[in-house]
C-alpha positions as CSV (number, residue, x, y, z in Angstrom):
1,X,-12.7,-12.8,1.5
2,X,-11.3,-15.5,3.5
3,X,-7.6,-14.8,3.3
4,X,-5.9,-14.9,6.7
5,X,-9.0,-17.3,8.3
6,X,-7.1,-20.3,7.8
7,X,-4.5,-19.5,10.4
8,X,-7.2,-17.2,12.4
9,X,-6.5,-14.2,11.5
10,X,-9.8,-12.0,12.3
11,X,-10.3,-9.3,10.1
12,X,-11.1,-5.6,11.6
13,X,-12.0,-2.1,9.6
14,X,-11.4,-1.5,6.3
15,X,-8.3,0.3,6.3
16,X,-10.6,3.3,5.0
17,X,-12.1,3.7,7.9
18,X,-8.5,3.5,10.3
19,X,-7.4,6.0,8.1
20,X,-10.5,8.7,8.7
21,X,-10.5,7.9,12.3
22,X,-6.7,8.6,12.7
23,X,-7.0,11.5,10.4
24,X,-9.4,13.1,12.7
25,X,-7.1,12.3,15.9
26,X,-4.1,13.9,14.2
27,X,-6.7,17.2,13.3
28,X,-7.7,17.3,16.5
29,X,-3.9,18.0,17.5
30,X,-3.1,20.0,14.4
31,X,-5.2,23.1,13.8
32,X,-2.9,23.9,10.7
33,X,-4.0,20.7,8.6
34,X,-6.4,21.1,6.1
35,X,-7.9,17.9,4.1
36,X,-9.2,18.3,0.1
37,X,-11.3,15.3,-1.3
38,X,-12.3,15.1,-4.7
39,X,-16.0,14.0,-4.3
40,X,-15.4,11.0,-2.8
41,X,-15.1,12.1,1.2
42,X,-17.9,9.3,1.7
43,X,-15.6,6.6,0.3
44,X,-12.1,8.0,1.0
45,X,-13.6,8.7,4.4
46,X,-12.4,11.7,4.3
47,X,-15.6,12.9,5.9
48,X,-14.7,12.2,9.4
49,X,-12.7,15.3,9.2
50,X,-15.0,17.2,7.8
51,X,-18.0,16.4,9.7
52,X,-15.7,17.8,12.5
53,X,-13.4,20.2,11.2
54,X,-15.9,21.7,8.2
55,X,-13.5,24.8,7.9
56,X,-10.7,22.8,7.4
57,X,-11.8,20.2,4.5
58,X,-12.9,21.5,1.0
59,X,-14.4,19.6,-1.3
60,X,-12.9,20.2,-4.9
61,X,-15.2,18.1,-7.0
62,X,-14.5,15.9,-9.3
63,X,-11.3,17.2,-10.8
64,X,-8.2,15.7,-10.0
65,X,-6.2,18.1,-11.5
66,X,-7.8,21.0,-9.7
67,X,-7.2,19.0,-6.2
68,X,-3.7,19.0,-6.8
69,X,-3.2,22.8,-7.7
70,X,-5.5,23.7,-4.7
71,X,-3.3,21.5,-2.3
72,X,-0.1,22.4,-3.9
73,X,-0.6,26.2,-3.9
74,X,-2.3,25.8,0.3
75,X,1.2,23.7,1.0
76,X,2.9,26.5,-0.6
77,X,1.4,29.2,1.7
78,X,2.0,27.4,4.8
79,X,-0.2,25.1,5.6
80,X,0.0,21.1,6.1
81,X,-2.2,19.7,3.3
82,X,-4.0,16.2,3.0
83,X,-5.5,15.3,-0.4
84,X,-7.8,12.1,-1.4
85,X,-9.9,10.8,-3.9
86,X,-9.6,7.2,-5.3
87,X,-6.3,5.7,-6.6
88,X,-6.8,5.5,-10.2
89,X,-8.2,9.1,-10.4
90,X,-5.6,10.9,-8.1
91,X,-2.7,8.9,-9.9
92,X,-3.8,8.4,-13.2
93,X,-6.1,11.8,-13.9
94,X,-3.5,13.7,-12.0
95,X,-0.1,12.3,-12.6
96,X,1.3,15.6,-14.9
97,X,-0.3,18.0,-11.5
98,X,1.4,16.0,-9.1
99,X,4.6,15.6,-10.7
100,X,4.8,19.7,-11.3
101,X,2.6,21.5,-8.3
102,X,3.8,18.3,-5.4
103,X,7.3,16.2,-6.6
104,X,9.0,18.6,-8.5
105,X,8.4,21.5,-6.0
106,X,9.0,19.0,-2.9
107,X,5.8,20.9,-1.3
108,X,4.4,19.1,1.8
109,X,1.4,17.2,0.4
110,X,0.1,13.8,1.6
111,X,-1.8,11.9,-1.6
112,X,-3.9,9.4,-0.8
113,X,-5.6,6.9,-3.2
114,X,-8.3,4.9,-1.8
115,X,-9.8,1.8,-3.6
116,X,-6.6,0.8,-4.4
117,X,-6.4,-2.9,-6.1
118,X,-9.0,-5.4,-7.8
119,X,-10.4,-6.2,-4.0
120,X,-13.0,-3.2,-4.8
121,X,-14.9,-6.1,-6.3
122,X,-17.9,-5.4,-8.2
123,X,-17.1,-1.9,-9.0
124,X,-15.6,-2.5,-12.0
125,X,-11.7,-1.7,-14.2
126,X,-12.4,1.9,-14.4
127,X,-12.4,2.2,-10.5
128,X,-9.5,0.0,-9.7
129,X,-6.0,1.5,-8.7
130,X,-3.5,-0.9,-10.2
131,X,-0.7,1.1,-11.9
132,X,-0.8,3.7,-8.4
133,X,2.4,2.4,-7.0
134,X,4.4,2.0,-10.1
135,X,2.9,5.9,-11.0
136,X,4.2,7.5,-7.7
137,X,7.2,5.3,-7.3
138,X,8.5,7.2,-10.2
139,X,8.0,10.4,-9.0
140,X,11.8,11.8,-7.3
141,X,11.6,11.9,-3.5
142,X,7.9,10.8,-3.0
143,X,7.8,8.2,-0.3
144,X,5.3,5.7,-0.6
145,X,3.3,3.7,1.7
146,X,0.8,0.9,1.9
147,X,-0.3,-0.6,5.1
148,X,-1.0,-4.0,5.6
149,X,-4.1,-3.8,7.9
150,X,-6.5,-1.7,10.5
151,X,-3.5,-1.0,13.0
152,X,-0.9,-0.2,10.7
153,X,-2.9,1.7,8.9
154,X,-3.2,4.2,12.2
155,X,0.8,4.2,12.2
156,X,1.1,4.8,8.5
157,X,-1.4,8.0,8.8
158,X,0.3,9.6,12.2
159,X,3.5,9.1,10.5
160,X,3.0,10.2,7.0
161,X,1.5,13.3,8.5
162,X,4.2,13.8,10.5
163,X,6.9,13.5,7.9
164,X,8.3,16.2,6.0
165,X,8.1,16.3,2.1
166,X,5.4,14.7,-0.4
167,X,3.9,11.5,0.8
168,X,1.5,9.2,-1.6
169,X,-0.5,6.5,1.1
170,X,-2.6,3.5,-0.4
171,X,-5.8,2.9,0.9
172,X,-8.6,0.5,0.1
173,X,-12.1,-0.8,0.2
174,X,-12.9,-4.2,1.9
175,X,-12.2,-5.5,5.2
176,X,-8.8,-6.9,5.5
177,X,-7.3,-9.3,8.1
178,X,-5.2,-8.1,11.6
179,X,-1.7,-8.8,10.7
180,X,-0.8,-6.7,13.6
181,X,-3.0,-7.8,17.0
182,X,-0.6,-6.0,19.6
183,X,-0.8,-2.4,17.5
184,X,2.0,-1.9,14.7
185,X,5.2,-0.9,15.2
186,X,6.0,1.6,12.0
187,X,8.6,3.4,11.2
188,X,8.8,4.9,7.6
189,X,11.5,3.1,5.2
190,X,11.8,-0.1,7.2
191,X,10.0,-3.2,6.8
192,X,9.2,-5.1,9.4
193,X,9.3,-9.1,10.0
194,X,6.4,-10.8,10.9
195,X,7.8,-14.5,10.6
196,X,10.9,-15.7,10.8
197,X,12.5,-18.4,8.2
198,X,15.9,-19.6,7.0
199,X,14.5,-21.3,3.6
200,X,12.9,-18.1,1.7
201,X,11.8,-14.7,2.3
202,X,8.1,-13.1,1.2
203,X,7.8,-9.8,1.1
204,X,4.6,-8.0,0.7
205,X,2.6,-5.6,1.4
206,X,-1.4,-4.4,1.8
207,X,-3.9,-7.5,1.3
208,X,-1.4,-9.3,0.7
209,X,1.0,-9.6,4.0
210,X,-2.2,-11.1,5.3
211,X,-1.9,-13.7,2.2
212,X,2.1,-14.3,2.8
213,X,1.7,-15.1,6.5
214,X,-0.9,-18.2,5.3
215,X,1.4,-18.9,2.7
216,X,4.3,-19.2,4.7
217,X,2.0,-21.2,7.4
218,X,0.7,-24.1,4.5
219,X,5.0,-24.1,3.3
220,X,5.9,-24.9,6.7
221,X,3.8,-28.0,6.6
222,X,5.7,-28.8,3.9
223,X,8.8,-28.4,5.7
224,X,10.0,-25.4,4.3
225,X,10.3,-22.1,6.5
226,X,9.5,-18.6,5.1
227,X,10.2,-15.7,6.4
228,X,7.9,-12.8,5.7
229,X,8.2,-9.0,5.3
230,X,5.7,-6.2,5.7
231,X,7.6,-3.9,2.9
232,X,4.7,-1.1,3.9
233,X,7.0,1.7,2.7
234,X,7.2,1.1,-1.0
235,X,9.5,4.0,-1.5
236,X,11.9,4.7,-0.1
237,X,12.8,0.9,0.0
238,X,14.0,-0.9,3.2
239,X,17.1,-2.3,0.5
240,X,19.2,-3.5,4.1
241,X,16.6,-5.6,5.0
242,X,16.1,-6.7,1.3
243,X,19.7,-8.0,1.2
244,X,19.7,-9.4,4.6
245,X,16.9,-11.8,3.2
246,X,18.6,-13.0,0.4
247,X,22.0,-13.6,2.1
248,X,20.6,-15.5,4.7
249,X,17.3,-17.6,3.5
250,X,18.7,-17.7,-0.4
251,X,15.9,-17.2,-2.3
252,X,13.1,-14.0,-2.3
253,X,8.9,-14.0,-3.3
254,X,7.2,-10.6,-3.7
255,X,3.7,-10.5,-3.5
256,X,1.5,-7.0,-4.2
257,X,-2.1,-6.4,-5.2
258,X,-0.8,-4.2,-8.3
259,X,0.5,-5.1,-11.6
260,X,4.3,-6.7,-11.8
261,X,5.2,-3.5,-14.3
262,X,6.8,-1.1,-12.2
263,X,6.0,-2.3,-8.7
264,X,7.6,-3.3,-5.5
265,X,8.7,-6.5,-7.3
266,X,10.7,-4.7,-9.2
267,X,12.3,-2.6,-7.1
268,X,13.5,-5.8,-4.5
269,X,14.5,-7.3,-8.1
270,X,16.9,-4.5,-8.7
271,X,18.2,-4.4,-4.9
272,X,18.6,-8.4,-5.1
273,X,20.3,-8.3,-8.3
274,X,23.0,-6.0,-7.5
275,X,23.5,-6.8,-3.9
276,X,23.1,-10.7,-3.6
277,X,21.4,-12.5,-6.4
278,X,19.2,-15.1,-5.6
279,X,16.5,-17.1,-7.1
280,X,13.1,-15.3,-7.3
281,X,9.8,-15.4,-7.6
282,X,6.9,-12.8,-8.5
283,X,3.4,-12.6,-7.5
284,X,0.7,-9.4,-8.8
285,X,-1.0,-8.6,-11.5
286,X,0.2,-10.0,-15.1
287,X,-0.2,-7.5,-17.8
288,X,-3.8,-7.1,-17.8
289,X,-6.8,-5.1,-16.6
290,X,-9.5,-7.2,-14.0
291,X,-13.1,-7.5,-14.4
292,X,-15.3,-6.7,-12.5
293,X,-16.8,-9.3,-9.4
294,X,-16.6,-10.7,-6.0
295,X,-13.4,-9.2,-4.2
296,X,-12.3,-13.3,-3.8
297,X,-13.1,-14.6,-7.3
298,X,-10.7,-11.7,-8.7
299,X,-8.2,-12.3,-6.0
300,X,-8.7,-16.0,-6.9
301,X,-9.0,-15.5,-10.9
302,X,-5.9,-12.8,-11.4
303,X,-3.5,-15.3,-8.8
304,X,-3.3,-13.5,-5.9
305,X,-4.4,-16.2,-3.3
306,X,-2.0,-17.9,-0.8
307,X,-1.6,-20.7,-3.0
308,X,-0.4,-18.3,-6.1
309,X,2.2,-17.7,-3.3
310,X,3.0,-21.1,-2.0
311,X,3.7,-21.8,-5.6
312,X,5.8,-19.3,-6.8
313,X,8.2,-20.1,-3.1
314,X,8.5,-23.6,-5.1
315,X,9.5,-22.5,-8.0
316,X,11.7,-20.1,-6.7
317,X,12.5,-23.3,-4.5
318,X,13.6,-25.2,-7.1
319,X,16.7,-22.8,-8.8
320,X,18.4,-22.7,-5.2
């Protein structure tokens, strides 16, 4: 991919790999975490931990809906319980296990779905998480979180680990860019501003806070300033700093690797529209399933590039 290289962003791990690395420094502190995978530990990377912590990661298999009872009933018993597999299977094979055995009982799970997105490339719709957010958005008091890079990714993990309650955390496959060079600042529930702007605010998240920041880069060329937002908690929503965007730069662009049906877009929609309506603009996934290819032709073909971006600040642009 070549998002980000236009304004030299470099690009580091996948955030995968940040997340196994940080999930083995957090085990390393906490003898009473235990990690479940559902056959996938080589992908979820999962299998940092257990090459080092073998009696503390079990390998369920493939069966979602088994992961989730075995976490559930280990979170119920006392102990602090990770659980991975890819985002499409943990959300969509699962989603009845989860909502019963994690949300309904509140019991102290962290989710998270790898291979999140259509940037998985070649391997195909049936492996590509892109109704994850919208699925455990809906779920009552799950917070949800998807870093925008390597760094942040280290944040998210440390701090959904240390957080009390059901957490689901997005994850993914290819190399990203470094949003965050200096380490990230994270803090559950707020976003944080990586570009400041009086004209109109972009806020993503993932892949594609990467993709805003050259969006916003190419618009101020163009003499129009954007200000840009890493919303990398989902849920619960940072809705103050939502509102403080459209009072002050008028007009609002979400961006998310994920379909427009239930995600962060329209969440910020809802906040915007009863807070301070503005003109706005919409950038994901329209109503349809990807096919399978290179990571940048489906980011390219499904208009998820920088320029989808640019474009949709126009429009949004032009109703001020």
């Amino acid at each position: 991919m070549d998002i980000g290289k236009s304004i030299g962003l470099d690009y580091g791990l996948p955030i995968r790999n940040a997340f196994g690395e940080a999930l083995v420094e957090v085990g390393r502190e906490n003898a009473n975490l235990i990690v479940l995978d559902g056959d996938v530990g080589n992908s979820t990377r999962t299998n940092y931990f257990r090459d080092e912590f073998p009696d503390r990661f079990f390998n369920v298999g493939i069966a979602e809906s088994n992961l989730i009872g075995v976490a559930s009933g280990l979170a119920a018993a006392g102990k602090e319980v990770l659980a991975a597999s890819f985002a499409c299977f943990l959300l969509c094979n699962a989603y009845d296990q989860i909502r019963m055995s994690i949300a309904f009982p509140q019991e102290n799970v962290k989710l998270v779905g790898s291979h999140s997105g259509i940037s998985i490339g070649e391997d195909g719709p049936s492996q590509m998480g892109i109704e994850d957010i919208a699925l455990a958005s809906s779920l009552p008091n799950v917070t949800v979180v998807a870093p925008a890079d390597e760094p942040s990714m280290r944040a998210a993990t440390r701090a959904i680990l240390e957080h009390e309650g059901p957490v689901y955390l997005r994850s993914g496959r290819p190399k990203v860019p470094i949003v965050y060079e200096n380490g990230a600042d994270f803090e559950l529930g707020k976003a944080n501003q990586l570009r400041d702007g009086g004209d109109v605010t972009i806020i993503a998240y993932g892949l594609m806070v990467a993709a805003a920041l050259e969006a916003a880069a190419e618009l101020a060329d163009d003499g129009v300033e954007a200000r840009v937002l890493d919303m990398h908690t989902v849920k619960p929503l940072d809705e103050e700093a939502v509102e403080q965007a459209a009072r002050e730069t008028g007009a609002v662009v979400t961006a998310e690797e994920h379909l427009l049906n239930g995600g962060m877009g329209s969440e910020v929609a809802r906040v915007v529209a009863e807070r301070h309506p503005v003109p706005m603009g919409f950038v994901g996934i329209r109503n349809t399933y990807a096919q399978s290819g290179e990571p940048q032709e489906l980011l390219e073909m499904y208009g998820l590039m920088p320029t989808d971006i640019k474009d949709a600040v126009n429009r949004a642009l032009s109703h001020k």
